[in-house]
C-alpha positions in Angstrom: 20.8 13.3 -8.5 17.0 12.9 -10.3 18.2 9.0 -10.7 18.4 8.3 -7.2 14.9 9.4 -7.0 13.5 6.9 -9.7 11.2 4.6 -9.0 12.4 2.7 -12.2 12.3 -1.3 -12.0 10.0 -0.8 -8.5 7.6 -2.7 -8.1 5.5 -1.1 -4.8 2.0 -1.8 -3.6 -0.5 0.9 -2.1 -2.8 -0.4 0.5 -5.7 2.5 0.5 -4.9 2.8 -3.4 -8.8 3.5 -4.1 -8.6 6.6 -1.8 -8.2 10.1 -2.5 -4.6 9.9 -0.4 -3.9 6.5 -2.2 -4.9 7.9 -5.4 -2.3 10.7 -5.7 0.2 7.8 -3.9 0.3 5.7 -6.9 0.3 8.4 -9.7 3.3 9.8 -8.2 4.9 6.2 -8.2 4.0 5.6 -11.7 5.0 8.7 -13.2 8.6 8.0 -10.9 8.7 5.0 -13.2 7.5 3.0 -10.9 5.1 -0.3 -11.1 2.0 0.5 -8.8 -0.4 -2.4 -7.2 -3.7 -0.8 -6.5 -5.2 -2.4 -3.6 -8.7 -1.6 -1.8 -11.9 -2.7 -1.6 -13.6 -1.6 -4.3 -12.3 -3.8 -7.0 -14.7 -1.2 -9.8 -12.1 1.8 -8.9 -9.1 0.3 -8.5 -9.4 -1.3 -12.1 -10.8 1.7 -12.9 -7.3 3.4 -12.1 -4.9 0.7 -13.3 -6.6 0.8 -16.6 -5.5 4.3 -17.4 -2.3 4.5 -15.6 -1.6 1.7 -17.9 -2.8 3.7 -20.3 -0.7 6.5 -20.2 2.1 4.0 -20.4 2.8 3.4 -16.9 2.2 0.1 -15.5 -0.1 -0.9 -12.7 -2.6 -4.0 -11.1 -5.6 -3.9 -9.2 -5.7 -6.0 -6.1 -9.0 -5.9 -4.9 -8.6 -7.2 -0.5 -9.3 -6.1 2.6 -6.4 -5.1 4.8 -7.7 -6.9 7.6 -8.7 -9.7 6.0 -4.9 -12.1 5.4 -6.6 -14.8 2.7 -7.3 -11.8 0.7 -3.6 -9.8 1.2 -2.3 -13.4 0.4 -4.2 -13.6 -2.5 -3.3 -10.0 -4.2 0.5 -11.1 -2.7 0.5 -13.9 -5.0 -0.8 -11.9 -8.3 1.5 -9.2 -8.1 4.5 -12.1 -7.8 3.0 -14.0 -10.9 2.6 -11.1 -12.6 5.7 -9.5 -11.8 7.5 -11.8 -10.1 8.9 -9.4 -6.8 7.6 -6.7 -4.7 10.0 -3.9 -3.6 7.8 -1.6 -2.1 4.7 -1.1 0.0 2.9 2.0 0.9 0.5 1.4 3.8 -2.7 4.1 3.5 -5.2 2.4 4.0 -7.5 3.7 7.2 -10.7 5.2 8.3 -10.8 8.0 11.1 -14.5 8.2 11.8 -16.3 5.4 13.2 -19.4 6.2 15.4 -17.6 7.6 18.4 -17.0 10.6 16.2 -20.7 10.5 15.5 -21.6 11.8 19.0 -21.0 13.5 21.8 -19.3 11.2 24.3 -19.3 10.0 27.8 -15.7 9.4 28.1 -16.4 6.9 31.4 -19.0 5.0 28.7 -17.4 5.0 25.1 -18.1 2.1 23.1 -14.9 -0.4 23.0 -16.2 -1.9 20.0 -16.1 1.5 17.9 -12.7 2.1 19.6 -11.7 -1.8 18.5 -13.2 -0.9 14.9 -10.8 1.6 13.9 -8.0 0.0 15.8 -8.5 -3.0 13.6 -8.4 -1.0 10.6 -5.7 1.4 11.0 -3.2 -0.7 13.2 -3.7 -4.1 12.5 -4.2 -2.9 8.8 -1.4 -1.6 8.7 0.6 -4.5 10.4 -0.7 -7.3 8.6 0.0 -6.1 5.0 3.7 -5.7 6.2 4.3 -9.2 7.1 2.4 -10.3 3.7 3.8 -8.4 1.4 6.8 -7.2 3.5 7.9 -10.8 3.4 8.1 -10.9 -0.7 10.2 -8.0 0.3 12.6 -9.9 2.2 12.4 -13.0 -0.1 13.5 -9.9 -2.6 16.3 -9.3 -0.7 15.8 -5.5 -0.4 12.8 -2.5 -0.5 10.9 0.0 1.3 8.1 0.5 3.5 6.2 3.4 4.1 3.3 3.8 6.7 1.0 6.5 7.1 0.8 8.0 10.6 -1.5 11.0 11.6 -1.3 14.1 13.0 -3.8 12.6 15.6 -0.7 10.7 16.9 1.1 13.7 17.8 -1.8 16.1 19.1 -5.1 15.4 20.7 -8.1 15.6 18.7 -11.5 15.0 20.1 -14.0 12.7 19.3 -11.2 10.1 17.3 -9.4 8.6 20.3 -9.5 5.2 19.0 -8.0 6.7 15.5 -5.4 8.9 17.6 -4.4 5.2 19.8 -4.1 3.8 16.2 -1.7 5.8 14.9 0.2 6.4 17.6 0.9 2.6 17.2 1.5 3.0 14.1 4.4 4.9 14.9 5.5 2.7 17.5 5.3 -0.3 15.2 7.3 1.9 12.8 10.2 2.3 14.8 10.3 -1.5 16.3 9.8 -2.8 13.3 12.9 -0.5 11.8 15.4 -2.3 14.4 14.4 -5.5 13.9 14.2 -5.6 9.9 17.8 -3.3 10.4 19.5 -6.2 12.8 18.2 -9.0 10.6 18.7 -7.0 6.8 21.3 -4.3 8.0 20.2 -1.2 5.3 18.6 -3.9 2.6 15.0 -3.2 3.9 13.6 0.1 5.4 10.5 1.1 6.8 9.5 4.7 7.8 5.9 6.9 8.5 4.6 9.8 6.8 2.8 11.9 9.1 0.0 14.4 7.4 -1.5 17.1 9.1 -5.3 18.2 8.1 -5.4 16.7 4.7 -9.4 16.6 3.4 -10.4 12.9 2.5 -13.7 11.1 2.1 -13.2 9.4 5.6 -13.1 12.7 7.0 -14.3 15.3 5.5 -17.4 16.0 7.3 -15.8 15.9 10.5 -13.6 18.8 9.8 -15.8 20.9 7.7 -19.1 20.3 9.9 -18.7 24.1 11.2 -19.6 24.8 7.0 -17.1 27.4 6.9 -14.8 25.9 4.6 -15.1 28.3 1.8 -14.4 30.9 4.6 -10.9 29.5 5.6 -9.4 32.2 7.9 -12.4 31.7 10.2 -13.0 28.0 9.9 -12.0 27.3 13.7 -10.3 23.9 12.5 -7.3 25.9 10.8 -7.0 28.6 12.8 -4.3 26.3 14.6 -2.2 25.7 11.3 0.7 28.5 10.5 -0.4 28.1 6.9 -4.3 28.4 7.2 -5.1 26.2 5.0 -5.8 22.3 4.3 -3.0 20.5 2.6 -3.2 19.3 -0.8 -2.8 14.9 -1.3 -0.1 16.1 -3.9 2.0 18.0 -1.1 3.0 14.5 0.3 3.9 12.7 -2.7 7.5 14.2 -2.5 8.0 12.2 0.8 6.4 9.2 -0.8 8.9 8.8 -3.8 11.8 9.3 -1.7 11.1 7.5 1.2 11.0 4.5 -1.8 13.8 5.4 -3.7 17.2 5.1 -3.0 17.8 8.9 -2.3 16.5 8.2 1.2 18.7 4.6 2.0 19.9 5.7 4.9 16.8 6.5 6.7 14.6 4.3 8.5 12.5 4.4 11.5 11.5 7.8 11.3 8.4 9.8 11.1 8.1 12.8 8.7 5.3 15.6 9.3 3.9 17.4 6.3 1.5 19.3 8.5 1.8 23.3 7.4 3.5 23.9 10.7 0.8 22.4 13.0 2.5 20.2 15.4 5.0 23.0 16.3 2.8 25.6 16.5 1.7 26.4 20.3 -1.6 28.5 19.8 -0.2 30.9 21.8 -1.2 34.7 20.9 -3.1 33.3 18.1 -5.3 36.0 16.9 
């Protein structure tokens, strides 16, 4: 059973991989067995990362690119081949939730299209564009996985983040086309699924959801008082879902979305006291 969760031989790259999300993303891969490309924008911490998973006797790269930016994905694409020579998986976490519509209070009948466009660029079409980049090595590979990273946002409205919530709601959307479409062209060879988080505490953030500053009080930070478990989750609680989503314990599953959320999105507020 614990061999059809190895990520042995895998070679997968994480978008976002200089995040705190992206971070605990590729130490889970590496210590699967996998082979971890590191990509984000600050070149400084993604090196910084690859040199001691390397160290530890894993194996990883930094890919320093923009995920919105296709000469740089094209770029870190064609290092990972000549270094590796394949790409089998991809793990798409980059995003940002905050622009400066969740800055202020807004007039919904006067919100900026361009902050909306902003985080739409980022979070859909970053998402989208490092799947045909690197999903095609995938398909030149002949077989892999691809996982996205959805939001509870998608699922449940949240205020002052529309443009993150239309984001990921695409996401999902994109998710589950693009699962038919790689399934009537690859049959099971190539899957792609999302990972939907609830309130996870990142640098993008974490203002936002602890502006109230009652986050060492948790019980009566209003934020939580929604979640069953009252409680933020932990980057480590979705690494689980990661591994298998990549490995072939999960080959018959594509086009879904799984929500690590501590019971949010089922939980109707109802006679909450």
């Amino acid at each position: 059973m614990s061999h059809s969760f190895s990520l042995e031989g895998k070679v997968v790259v994480v978008t976002g991989g200089t995040g705190i999300l992206g971070k605990s993303f590729i130490d889970c891969i590496a210590e699967a067995g996998g082979t971890v490309g590191i990509l984000g924008r600050n070149r400084a911490i993604a090196e910084e990362r690859a040199t001691k998973i390397n160290k530890e006797g894993g194996k990883a790269i930094a890919l320093c690119a923009d995920v919105t930016n296709r000469n740089d994905l094209t770029n870190a694409r064609k290092l990972v081949l000549d270094t590796y020579g394949k790409i089998d998986g991809l793990v798409n976490a980059a995003g940002s939730s905050m622009t400066d519509e969740a800055e202020k209070e807004l007039d919904i009948f006067n919100m900026s299209l361009d902050d909306l466009k902003a985080t739409m660029d980022v979070n859909l079409w970053g998402t989208i564009l490092p799947t045909q980049i690197f999903g095609n090595a995938i398909s030149h590979q002949g077989k892999g996985s691809i996982v996205n990273i959805s939001s509870i946002a998608a699922k449940r409205a949240i205020g002052k983040i529309l443009g993150y919530s239309m984001a990921k709601a695409s996401v999902e959307s994109f998710t589950k086309w693009f699962a038919v479409e790689l399934s009537r062209r690859y049959k099971d060879a190539i899957r792609i699924n999302a990972i939907v988080p609830g309130l996870f505490l990142t640098d993008a953030n974490r203002n936002f959801y602890t502006d109230i500053k009652a986050i060492n009080e948790k019980p009566s930070n209003p934020v939580l008082q929604k979640v069953p478990f009252k409680r933020f989750g932990e980057p480590e609680e979705l690494n689980g879902i990661v591994v298998w989503l990549l490995s072939n314990a999960s080959k018959f599953v594509t086009g879904t979305t799984i929500t690590v959320d501590g019971g949010l999105n089922v939980n109707s507020g109802l006679f909450d006291s």
